[in-house]
C-alpha positions, -999 to 999 in steps of 0.1 A, spaced: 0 0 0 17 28 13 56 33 -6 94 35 11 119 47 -9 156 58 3 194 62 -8 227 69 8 258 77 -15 273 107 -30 244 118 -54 221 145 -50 191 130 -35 163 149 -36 157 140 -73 162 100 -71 135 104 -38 111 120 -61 118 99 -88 114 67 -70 83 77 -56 70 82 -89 74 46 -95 53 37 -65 23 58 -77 5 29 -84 5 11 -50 -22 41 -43 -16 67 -15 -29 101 -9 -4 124 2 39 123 -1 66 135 19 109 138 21 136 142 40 173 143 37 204 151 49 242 148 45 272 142 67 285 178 56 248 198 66 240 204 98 204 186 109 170 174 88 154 192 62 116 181 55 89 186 31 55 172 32 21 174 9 -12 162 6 -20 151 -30 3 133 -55 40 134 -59 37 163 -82 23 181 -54 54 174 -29 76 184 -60 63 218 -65 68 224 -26 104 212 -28 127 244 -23 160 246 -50 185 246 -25 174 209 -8 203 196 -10 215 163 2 229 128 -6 212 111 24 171 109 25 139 90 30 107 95 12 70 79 13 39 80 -1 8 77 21 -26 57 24 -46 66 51 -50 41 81 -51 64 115 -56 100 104 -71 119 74 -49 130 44 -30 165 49 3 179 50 5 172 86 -2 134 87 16 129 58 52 110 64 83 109 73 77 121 107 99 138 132 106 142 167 100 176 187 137 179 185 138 175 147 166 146 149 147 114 143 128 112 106 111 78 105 88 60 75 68 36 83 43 11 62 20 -6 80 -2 -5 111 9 -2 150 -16 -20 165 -5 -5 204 0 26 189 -32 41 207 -15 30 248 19 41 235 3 73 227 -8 82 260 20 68 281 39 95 260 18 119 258 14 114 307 55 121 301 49 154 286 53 145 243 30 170 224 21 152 191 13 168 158 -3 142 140 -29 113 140 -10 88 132 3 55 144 38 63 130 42 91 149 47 71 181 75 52 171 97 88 163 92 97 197 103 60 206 133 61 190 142 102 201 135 88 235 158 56 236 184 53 259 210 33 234 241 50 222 239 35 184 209 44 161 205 7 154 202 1 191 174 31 196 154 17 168 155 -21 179 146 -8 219 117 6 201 107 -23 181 102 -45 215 75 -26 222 58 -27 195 31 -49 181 19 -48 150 32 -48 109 58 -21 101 83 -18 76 103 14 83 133 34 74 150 61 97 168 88 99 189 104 127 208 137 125 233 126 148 238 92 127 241 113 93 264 83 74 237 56 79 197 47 74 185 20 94 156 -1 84 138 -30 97 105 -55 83 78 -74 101 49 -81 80 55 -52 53 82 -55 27 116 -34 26 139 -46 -3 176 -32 -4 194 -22 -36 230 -25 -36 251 4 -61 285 12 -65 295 31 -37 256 35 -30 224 20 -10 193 21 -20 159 8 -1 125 3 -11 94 -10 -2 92 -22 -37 116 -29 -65 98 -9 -90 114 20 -73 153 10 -73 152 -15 -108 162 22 -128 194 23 -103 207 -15 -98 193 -50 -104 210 -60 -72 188 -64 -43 180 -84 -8 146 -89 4 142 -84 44 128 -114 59 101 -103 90 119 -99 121 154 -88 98 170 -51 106 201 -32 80 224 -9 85 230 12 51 260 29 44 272 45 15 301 18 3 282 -13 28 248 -29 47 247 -55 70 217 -71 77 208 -88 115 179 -97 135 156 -77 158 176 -94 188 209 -81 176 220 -112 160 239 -111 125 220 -130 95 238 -136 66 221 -121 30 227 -132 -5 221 -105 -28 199 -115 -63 194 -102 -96 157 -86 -109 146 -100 -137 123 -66 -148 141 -36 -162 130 -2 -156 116 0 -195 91 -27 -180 74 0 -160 68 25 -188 37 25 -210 53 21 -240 31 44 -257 -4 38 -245 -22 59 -226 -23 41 -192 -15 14 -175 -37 -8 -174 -44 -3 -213 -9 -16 -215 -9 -45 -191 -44 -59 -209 -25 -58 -247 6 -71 -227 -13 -109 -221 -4 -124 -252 29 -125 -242 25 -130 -203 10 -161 -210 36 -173 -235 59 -166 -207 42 -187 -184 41 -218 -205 77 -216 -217 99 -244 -211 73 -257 -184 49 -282 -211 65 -318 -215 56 -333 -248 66 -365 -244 47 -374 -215 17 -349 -222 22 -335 -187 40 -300 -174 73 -295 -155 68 -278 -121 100 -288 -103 95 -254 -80 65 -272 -65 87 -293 -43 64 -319 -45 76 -354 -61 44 -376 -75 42 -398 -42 35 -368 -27 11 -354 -49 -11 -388 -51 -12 -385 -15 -29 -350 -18 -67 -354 -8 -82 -315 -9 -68 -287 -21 -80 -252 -2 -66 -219 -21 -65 -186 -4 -65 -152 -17 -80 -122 -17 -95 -104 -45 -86 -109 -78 -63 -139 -66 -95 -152 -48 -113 -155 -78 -82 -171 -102 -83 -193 -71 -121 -200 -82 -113 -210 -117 -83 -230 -100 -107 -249 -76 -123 -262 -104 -94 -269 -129 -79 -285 -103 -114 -309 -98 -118 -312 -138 -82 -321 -143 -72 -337 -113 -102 -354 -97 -93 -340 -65 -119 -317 -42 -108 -284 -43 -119 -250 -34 -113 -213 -29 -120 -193 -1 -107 -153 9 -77 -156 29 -90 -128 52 -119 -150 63 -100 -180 64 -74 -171 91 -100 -157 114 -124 -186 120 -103 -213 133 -100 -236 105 -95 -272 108 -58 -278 90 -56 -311 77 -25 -329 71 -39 -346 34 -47 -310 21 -28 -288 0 -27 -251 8 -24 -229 -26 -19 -190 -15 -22 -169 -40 -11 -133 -44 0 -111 -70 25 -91 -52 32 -122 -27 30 -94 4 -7 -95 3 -11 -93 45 -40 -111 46 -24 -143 24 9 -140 43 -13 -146 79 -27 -173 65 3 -192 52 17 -185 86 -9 -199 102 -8 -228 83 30 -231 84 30 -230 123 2 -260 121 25 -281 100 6 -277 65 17 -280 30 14 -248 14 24 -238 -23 27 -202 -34 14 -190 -68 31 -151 -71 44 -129 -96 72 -115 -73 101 -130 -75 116 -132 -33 86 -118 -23 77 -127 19 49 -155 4 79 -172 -19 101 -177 11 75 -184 33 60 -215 13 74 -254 9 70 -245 -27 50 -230 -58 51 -214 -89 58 -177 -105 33 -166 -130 57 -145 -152 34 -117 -156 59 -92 -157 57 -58 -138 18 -50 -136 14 -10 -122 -21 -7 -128 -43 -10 -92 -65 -29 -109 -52 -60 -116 -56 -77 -156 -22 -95 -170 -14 -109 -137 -51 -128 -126 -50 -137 -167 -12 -154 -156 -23 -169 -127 -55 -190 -140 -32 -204 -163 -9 -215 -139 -34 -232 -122 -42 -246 -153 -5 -262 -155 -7 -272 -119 -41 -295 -125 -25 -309 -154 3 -318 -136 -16 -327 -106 -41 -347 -133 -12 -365 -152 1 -375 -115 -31 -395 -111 -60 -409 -135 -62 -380 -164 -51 -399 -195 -24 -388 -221 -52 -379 -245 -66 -358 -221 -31 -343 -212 -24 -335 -248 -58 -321 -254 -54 -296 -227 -17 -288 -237 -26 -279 -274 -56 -256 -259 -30 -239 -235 -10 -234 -268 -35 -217 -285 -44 -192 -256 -16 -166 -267 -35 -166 -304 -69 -162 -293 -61 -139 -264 -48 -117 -294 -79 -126 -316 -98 -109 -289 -81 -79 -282 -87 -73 -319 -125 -63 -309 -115 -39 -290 -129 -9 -313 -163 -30 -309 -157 -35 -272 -157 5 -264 -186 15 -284 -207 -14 -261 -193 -2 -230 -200 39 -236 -235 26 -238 -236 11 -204 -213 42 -186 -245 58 -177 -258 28 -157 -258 27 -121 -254 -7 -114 -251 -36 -135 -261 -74 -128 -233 -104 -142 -240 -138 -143 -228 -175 -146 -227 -210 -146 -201 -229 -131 -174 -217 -153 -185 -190 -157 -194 -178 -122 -161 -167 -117 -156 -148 -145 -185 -130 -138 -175 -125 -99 -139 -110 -118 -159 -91 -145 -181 -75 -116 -150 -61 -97 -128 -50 -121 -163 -26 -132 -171 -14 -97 -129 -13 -93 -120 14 -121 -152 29 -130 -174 28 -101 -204 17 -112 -219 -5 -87 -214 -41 -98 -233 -76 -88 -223 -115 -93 -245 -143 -90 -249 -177 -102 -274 -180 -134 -289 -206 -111 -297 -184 -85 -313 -155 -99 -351 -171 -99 -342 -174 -56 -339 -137 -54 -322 -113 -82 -347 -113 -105 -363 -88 -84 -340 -62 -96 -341 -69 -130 -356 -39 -150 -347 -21 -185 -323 1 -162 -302 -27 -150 -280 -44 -177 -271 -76 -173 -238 -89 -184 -238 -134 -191 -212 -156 -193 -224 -178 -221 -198 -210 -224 -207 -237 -252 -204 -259 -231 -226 -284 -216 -245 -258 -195 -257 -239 -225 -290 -245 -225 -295 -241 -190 -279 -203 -193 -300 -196 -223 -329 -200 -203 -308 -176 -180 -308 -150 -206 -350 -160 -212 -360 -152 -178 -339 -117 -180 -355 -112 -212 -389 -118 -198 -389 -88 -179 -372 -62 -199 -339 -65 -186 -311 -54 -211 -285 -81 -220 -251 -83 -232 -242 -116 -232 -203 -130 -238 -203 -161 -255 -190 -185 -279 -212 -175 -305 -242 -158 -310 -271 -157 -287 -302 -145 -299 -318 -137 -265 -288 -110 -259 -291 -74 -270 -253 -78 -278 -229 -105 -279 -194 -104 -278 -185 -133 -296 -147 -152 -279 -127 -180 -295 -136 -213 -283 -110 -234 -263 -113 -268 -241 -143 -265 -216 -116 -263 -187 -101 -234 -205 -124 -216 -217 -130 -190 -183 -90 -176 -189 -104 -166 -222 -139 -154 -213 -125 -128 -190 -106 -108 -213 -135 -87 -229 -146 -78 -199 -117 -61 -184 -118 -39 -219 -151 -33 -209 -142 -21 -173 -117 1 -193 -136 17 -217 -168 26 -194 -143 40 -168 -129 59 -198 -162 65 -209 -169 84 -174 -130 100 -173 -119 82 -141 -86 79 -130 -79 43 -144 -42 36 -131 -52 48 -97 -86 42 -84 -100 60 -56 -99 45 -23 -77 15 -34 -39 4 -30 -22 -23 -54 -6 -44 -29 -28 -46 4 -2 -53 32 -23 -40 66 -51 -60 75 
């Protein structure tokens, strides 16, 4: 959610703080701040702003100078947006400049204990308390002020500070919210995410929870919240800084939906295995004893990962014959769930921080379960937590609202119930079958995005609607639940799913010319049964637009999609409708890349 970026070196820093902040514009915040310093200036200098990085930019003074500094970008948690609650933070004194993502959870006790010893605060916020912390410490080092605070803390934080006195190092320290370091010549960089340091260095370590550093200009260490030394490998990033430009459309997520051709083709490479008509998943950790021992799959995820893990559940039941299902990872961890030893957890999460997912999997870690990963982010906290799992080779996705990356992911849990499948009773025929229709997906994802002239004159017919009703069957229930959030996501038009079974037990009562409906229409072998979906709608005036195979005569409109194998079909279905969420947000001029209210990568509960 909120972003972290700093540097210590030689260069000006003012301009890579802004910079890198920039780059974390899409993780969605609502006000910016800086600070900086140098071993040859005398104290902190700070700027803060409400708004967007532009804002902070224009308040930025020419002579703000510096080649030490933090920055941050802001989404609200304890505190309205202003100038005053936006980060860093600093102490009465104006030594201590702290950043801090995440939620204190004592922060409200803290705050009066300090407050009874005579602390005036400025702000609402939970960071606040832990400058005041650290000012106060008793420690000589800064390293040692900031873990004295830390033990009294509870809660998620990843955080970076400053200290006048300490001017040659930034200190920084994870639990539950990522900090990533990037190693230069001669010069440090941290993040909360590698979209902000991939323009500077490719090198980088990924905090584990309970991990502190020590950045210097020319060195970092990395230790433990108890003091003791840990020992970190740097790796090399994949993504290039090219990957997070737009490459000459006009937004992100315009990008990132013409981008899927590709993505997929990236996630099948080198993974299908001809011979045997089956997939190679050696990151699973899981040999085929194993898997035939597997007797329920649960997947967790939250979102847009909750419904790929929808259209995984039943893959996985098609494919593999094994009972599987999907359930939000935020509802999951909270009611006590019974872990068995014969399921296999799936957590699912595009950025692989997602707070919610990462709970779960340690919850399910510290009860002995088997748990898989399926994220994009390479290092990220749910890769190292898991046994095992697989990266879905989306690529960089900056949009909020989430397209190439839930596109990658069903298709990985495609690959994982074939090879799950191929592991027990689903026959080479079969195999092959669903191999050549994986094939094909990069074609036909292409084919569709062809319509997309088509696509935008049907959606600036439904941008004056209010709300809007999606439906289907089976397969095609999660598509719809996917279609209906990615609408009330960037355009905010109030969106519904339900089952095409269940609209004659209770949402028929809202149909009405003024409420379109939008079906998922497989030819499959529930056709029927949804064209007497699309009858009942019709029956009362309701307005259909119907996606589908081919055409349906009920529908007012049919967007016609390339026909794959039944189990594949929903990773195609889909597409149309995110260029339908595009163009009726468009439609309506919303902000597409950054959608009100929401963050990209949700790491406070």
């Amino acid at each position: 959610m909120c972003g972290i970026v700093g540097y210590i070196g030689k260069r000006d820093v003012a301009p890579l703080l802004l910079e890198g902040l920039q780059r974390l514009e899409y993780r969605g915040y609502d006000s910016a701040g800086i600070v900086v310093t140098s071993p040859k200036t005398a104290g902190l200098k700070m700027v803060k702003a409400k708004g967007r990085v532009r804002d902070l930019e224009t308040k930025v003074p020419a002579r703000f100078k510096g080649t030490t500094g933090i920055a941050h970008t802001r989404w609200a948690t304890h505190g309205a947006p202003s100038d005053v609650n936006a980060h860093p933070h600093l102490d009465a004194e104006g030594k201590v400049a702290v950043v801090h993502n995440g939620i204190i959870d004592n922060a409200s006790d803290l705050r009066r204990k300090l407050e009874a010893d005579g602390v005036e605060f400025l702000s609402e916020t939970d960071t606040e308390v832990l400058v005041h912390l650290i000012a106060r410490a008793q420690a000589e080092k800064l390293e040692d002020k900031v873990r004295e605070t830390l033990r009294v803390i509870e809660g998620t934080y990843g955080i970076a500070v400053l200290h006048a006195d300490f001017p040659d190092r930034i200190v920084v320290a994870r639990n539950g919210s990522p900090v990533v370091l990037g190693i230069g010549e001669k010069e440090m960089f941290v993040a909360s995410d590698i979209a902000a340091l991939v323009a500077h260095t490719r090198q980088i370590v990924t905090l584990d929870d309970g991990e502190m550093a020590t950045l210097k200009a020319d060195d970092f260490r990395t230790y433990t919240t108890e003091g003791t030394r840990t020992t970190a490998e740097p790796t090399t990033v994949e993504w290039e800084a090219a990957s997070y430009d737009m490459g000459g459309h006009d937004t992100y997520m315009h990008k990132e939906i013409h981008e899927q051709a590709d993505a997929v083709d990236r996630v099948l490479r080198g993974r299908i295995d001809d011979r045997f008509s089956t997939v190679h998943l050696g990151g699973l950790n899981l040999d085929a004893r194993e898997a035939r021992a597997v007797r329920r799959v649960k997947i967790l995820g939250c979102g847009t990962s909750y419904h790929a893990g929808m259209i995984g559940a039943q893959m996985i039941e098609e494919l593999a014959r094994i009972p599987a299902d999907a359930e939000p990872a935020s509802e999951f961890r909270y009611r006590n769930p019974v872990v068995d030893p014969d399921t296999l957890y799936i957590a699912v999460s595009q950025s692989g921080e997602t707070y919610d997912v990462l709970a779960a999997v340690q919850e399910l870690k510290r009860k002995g379960a088997r748990v898989l990963g399926i994220v994009n982010v390479v290092g990220s906290a749910i890769a190292r937590e898991a046994d095992g799992g697989m990266y879905v080779h989306a690529g960089p996705e900056v949009c909020v609202v989430s397209t190439k990356c839930f596109t990658n992911t069903t298709v990985a849990f495609a690959l994982l119930a074939l090879h799950l499948g191929r592991t027990r009773d689903l026959s080479v025929r079969d195999g092959k079958r669903i191999i050549e229709g994986l094939r094909r997906l990069p074609g036909q994802i292409a084919e569709i995005l062809e319509q997309e002239d088509a696509i935008k004159k049907t959606a600036e017919q439904y941008a004056d609607a209010r709300s809007m009703l999606f439906i289907g069957r089976v397969r095609g229930y999660p598509v719809a639940r996917e279609a209906s959030l990615k609408l009330k996501e960037v355009s905010y038009i109030h969106a519904e799913a339900y089952p095409a079974s269940e609209l004659k037990h209770g949402p028929l009562a809202l149909i009405e010319p003024a409420l379109p409906t939008v079906a998922i229409v497989p030819d499959d072998d529930l056709l029927e049964k949804n064209r007497a979906a699309l009858e009942e709608i019709k029956a009362r005036s309701g307005k259909i637009l119907a996606v589908a195979h081919q055409n349906q005569e009920k529908a007012d409109e049919t967007i016609v999609v390339p026909k794959n194998e039944d189990e594949l079909d929903p990773i195609l279905l889909g597409i149309p409708l995110q260029l339908l969420a595009y163009h009726t947000a468009l439609a309506l001029g919303r902000d597409i890349d950054k959608p009100r209210n929401l963050a990209k990568s949700v790491t406070v509960e």
